[in-house]
C-alpha positions as CSV (number, residue, x, y, z in Angstrom):
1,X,-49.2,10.9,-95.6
2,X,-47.5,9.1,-92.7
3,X,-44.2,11.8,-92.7
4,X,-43.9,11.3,-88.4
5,X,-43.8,8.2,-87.0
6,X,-46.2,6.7,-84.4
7,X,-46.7,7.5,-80.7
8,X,-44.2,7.0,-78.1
9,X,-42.4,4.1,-77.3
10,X,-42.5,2.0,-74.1
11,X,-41.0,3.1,-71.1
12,X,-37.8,0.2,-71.8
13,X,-37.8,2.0,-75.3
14,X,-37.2,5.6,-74.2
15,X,-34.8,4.3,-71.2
16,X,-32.9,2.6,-74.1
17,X,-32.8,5.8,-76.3
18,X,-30.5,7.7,-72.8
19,X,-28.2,4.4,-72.9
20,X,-27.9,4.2,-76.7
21,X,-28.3,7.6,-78.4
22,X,-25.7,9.8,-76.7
23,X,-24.2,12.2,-79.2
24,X,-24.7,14.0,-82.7
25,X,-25.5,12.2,-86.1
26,X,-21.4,11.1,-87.4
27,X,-21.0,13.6,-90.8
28,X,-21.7,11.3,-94.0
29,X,-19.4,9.7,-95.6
30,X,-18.2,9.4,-99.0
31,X,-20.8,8.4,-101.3
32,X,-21.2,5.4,-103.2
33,X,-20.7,5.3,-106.7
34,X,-22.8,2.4,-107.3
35,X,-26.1,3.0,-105.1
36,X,-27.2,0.1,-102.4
37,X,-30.3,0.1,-100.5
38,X,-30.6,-0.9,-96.6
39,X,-32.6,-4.0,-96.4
40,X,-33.4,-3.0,-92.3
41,X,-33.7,0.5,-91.1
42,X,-36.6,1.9,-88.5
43,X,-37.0,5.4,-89.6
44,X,-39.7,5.8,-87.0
45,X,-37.7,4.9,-84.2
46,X,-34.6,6.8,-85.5
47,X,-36.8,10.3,-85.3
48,X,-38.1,9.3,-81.6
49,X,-34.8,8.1,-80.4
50,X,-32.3,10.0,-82.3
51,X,-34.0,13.0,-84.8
52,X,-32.4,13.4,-88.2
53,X,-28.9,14.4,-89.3
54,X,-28.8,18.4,-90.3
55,X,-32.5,20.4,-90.5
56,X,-34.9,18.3,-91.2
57,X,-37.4,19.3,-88.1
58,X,-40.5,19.7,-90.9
59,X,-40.3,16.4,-92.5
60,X,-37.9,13.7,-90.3
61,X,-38.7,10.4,-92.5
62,X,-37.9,12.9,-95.7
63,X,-35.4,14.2,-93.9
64,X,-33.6,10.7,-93.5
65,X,-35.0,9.3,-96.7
66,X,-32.6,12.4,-98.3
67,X,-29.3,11.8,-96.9
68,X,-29.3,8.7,-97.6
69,X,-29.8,9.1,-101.3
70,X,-27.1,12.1,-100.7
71,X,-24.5,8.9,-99.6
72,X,-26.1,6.6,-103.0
73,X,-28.2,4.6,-100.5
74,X,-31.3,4.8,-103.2
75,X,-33.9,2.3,-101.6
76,X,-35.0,1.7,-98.0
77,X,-37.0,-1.8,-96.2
78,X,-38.7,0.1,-93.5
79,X,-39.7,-3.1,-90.7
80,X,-41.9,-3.6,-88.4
81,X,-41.6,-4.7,-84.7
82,X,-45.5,-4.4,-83.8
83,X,-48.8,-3.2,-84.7
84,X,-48.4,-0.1,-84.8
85,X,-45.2,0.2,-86.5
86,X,-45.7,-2.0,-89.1
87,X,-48.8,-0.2,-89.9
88,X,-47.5,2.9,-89.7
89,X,-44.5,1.6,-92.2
90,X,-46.8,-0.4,-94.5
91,X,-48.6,3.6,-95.2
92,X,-45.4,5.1,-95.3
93,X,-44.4,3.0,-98.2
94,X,-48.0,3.6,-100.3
95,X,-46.3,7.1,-100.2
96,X,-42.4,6.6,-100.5
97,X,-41.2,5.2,-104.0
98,X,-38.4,4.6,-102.6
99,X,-39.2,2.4,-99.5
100,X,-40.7,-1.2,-99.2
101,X,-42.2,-2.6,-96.2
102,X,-41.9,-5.4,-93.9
103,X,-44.2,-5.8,-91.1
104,X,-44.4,-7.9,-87.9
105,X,-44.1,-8.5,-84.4
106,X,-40.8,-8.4,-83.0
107,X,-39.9,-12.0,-81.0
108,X,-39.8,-10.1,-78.0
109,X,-42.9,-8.5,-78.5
110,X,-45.0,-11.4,-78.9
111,X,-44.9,-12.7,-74.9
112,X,-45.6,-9.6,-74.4
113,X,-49.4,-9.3,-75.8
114,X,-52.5,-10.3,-74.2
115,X,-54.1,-10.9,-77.2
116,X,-51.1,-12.7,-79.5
117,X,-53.8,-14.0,-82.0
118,X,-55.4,-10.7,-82.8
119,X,-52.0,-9.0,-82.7
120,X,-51.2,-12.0,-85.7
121,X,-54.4,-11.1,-87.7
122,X,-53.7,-7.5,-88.0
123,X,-50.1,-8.6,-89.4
124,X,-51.8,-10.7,-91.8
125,X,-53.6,-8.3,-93.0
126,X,-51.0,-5.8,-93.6
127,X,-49.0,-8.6,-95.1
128,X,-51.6,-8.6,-98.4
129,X,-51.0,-4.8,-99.0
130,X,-48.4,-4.6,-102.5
131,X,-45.8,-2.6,-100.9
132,X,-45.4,-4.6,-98.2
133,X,-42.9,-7.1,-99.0
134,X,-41.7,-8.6,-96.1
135,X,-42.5,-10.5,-93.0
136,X,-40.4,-9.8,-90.5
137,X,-39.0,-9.0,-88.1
138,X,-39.7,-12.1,-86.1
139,X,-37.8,-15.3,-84.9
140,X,-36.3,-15.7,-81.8
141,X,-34.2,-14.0,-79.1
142,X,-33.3,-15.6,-75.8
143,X,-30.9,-13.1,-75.3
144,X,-33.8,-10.6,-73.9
145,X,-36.7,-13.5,-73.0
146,X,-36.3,-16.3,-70.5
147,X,-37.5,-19.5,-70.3
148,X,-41.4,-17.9,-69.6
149,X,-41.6,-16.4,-72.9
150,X,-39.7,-18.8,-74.9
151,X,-43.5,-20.7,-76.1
152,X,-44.8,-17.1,-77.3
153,X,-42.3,-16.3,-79.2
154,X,-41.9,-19.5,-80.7
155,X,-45.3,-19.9,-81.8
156,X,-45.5,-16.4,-83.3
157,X,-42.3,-17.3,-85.4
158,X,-44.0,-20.0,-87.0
159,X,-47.0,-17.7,-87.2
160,X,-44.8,-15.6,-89.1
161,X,-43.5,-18.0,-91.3
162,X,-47.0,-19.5,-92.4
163,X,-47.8,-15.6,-93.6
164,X,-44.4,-15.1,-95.6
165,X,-45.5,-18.8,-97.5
166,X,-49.2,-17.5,-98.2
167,X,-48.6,-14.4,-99.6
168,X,-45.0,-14.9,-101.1
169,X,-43.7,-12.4,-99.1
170,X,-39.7,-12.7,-97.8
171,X,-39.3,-13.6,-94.5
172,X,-37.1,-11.0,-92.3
173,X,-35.5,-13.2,-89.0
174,X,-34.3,-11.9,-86.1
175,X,-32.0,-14.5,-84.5
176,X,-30.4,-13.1,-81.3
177,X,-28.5,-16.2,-79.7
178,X,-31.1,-18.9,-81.0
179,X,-28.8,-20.0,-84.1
180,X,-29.9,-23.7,-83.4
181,X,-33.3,-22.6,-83.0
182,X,-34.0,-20.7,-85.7
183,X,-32.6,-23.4,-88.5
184,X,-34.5,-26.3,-86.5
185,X,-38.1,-24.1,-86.8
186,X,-37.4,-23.1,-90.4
187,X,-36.6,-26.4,-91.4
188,X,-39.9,-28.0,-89.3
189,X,-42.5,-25.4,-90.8
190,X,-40.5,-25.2,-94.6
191,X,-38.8,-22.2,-95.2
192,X,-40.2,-19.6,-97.5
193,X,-38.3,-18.9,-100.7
194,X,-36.2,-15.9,-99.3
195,X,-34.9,-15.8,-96.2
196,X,-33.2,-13.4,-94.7
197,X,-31.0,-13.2,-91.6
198,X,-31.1,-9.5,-90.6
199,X,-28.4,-8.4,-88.5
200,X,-26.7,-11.5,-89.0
201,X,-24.7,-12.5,-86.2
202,X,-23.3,-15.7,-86.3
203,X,-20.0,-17.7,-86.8
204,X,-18.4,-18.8,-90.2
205,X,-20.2,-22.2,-89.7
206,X,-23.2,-21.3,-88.7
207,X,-22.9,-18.7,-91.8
208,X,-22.0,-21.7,-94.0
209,X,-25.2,-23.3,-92.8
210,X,-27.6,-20.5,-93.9
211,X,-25.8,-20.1,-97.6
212,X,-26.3,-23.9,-98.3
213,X,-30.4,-23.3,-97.0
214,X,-30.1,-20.4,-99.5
215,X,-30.7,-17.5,-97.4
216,X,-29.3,-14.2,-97.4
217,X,-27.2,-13.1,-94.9
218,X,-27.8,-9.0,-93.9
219,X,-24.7,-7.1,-92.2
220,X,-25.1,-4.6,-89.9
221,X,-22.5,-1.9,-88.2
222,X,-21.5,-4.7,-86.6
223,X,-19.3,-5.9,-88.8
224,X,-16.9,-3.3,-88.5
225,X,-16.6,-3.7,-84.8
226,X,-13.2,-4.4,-83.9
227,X,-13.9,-7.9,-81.7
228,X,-16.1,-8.8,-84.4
229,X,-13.6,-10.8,-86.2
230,X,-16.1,-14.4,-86.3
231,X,-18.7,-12.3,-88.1
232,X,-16.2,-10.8,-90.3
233,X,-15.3,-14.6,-91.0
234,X,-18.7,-15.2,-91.5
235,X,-19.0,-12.7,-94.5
236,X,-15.7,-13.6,-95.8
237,X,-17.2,-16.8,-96.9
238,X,-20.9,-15.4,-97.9
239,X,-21.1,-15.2,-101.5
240,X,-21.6,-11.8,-102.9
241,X,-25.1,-13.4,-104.7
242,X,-26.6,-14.1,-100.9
243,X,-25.3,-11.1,-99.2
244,X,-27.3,-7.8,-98.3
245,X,-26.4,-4.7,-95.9
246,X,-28.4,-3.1,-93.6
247,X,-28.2,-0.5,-90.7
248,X,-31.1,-1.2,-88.1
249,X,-30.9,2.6,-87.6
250,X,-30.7,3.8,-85.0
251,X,-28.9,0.8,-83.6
252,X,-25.6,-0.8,-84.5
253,X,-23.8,2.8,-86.1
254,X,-20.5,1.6,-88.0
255,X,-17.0,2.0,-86.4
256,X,-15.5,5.1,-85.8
257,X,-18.8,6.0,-84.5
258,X,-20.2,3.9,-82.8
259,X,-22.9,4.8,-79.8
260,X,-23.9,7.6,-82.1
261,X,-27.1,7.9,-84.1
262,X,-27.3,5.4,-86.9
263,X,-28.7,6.4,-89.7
264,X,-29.7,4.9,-93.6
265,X,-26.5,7.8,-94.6
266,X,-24.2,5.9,-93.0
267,X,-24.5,2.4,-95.1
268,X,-21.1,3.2,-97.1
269,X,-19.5,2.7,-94.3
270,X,-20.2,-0.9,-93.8
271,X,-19.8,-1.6,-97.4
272,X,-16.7,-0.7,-97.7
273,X,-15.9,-2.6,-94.7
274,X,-17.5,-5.8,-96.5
275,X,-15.6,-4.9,-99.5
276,X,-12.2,-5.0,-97.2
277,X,-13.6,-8.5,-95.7
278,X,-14.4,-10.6,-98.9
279,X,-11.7,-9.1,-100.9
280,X,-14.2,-7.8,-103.5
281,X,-14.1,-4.4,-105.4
282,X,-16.9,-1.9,-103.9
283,X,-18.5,-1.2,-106.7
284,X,-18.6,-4.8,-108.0
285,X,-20.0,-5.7,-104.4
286,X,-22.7,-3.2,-104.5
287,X,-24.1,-4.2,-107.7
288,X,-24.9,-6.9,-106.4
289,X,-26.5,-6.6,-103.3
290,X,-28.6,-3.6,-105.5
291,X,-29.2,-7.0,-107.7
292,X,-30.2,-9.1,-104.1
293,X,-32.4,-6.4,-103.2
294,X,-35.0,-6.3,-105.9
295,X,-34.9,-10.4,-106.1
296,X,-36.0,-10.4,-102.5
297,X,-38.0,-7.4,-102.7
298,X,-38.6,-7.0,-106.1
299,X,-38.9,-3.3,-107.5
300,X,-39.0,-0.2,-105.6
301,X,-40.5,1.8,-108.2
């Protein structure tokens, strides 16, 4: 069983984890009554670039798989950013009832390989296992590639997209300033049936754009940031039938805390945040993200 998590990161990976993960794991918050799942967390890079809240040195992924459940975060999508990942999360899940898995190569990834096609194949192949039931993350980020890598990544996107459609899998997108971008490649290749914007990070329009497409629109710790008030526009207007929560652990950790350790633990936090933006009672809210979950997903157990 896959309980650690592949080898080490990149060198830009670990230099990241001294920038990113200074301090201890926040203490959990007050658990939901109604249990939600996070529909992006990366429990392998949490235990490489962060460890696990309390002692849980034997088993890290259990570890983390356990306080979130503690906090009535029931279900996890563990996702991919490369081979190795996304084949150690597709495993992971053969063994985890409660975790689903997306796999795929990260946009900034792709210009990175010198063998992009092969890279795609093994994705593909992944993609047919049953607990894997998402593509992603892909898409495009021009926040972290130039003009030089801009092709790659565009033609692994669409890669990506082509996999999601054959084996009716949802299709996870990271969009990192590439709003225009993303909508105009999704709407040349034909979206799959789900889409999901993980992370979302866009305006109020740009949000009104994706709900009339149909996708659902995944928050992140980001919502809660005090100069995020665009985004919290953005979710103000999301209905509560296309909307999803995420953390992208160990990234993005909810205000009061953030640039601490994020966690799967810590998801109450941002509902209740999205529960302040749209006006809607938590509980009401989190049934039906729960209910967004298994019709992108479909069942955990």
């Amino acid at each position: 069983m896959p309980s650690s998590p592949p080898g080490q990161s990149p060198s830009d990976r670990r230099r990241a984890k001294e920038a990113r993960r200074a301090g201890e794991f926040p203490p959990a918050p007050e658990p939901l009554a109604v249990p939600v799942f996070d529909s992006h967390t990366h429990l392998d890079l949490t235990v490489q670039e962060a460890g696990v809240p309390g002692d849980g040195a034997g088993d890290p992924v259990g570890a983390l798989i356990g306080a979130a459940a503690k906090s009535g975060v029931d279900r996890l999508v563990q996702v991919g950013v490369d081979v190795e990942s996304s084949r150690w999360g597709a495993d992971l899940a053969e063994h985890h009832e409660s975790i689903l898995a997306a796999v795929a190569l990260h946009p900034n990834e792709a210009p990175r390989l010198s063998d992009l096609d092969e890279a795609l194949r093994v994705i593909e192949s992944l993609a047919a296992r049953p607990r894997v039931r998402g593509i992603g993350e892909t898409g495009l980020d021009t926040f972290r590639t130039g003009e030089e890598g801009r092709a790659a990544q565009e033609e692994s996107f669409r890669a990506h997209i082509a996999i999601a459609k054959r084996y009716g899998k949802a299709l996870i997108i990271h969009d990192r300033d590439a709003h225009a971008d993303v909508l105009r490649v999704l709407d040349s290749e034909g979206a799959p049936d789900r889409v999901v914007l993980h992370c979302f990070s866009g305006d109020a329009e740009f949000a009104a754009e994706c709900v009339r497409r149909g996708y659902y629109l995944s928050f992140a710790g980001t919502v809660t940031f005090a100069s995020a008030t665009g985004l919290r526009e953005a979710a103000a207007i999301t209905p509560p039938g296309q909307m999803m929560v995420e953390t992208d652990a160990p990234y993005l950790t909810p205000t009061p805390f953030r640039g601490r350790p994020n966690a799967s633990y810590l998801v109450p936090l941002t509902m209740r945040a999205l529960a302040t933006t749209t006006g809607t009672d938590l509980d009401t809210l989190c049934a039906a993200i729960s209910a967004n979950g298994e019709e992108v997903f479909g069942g955990w157990r």
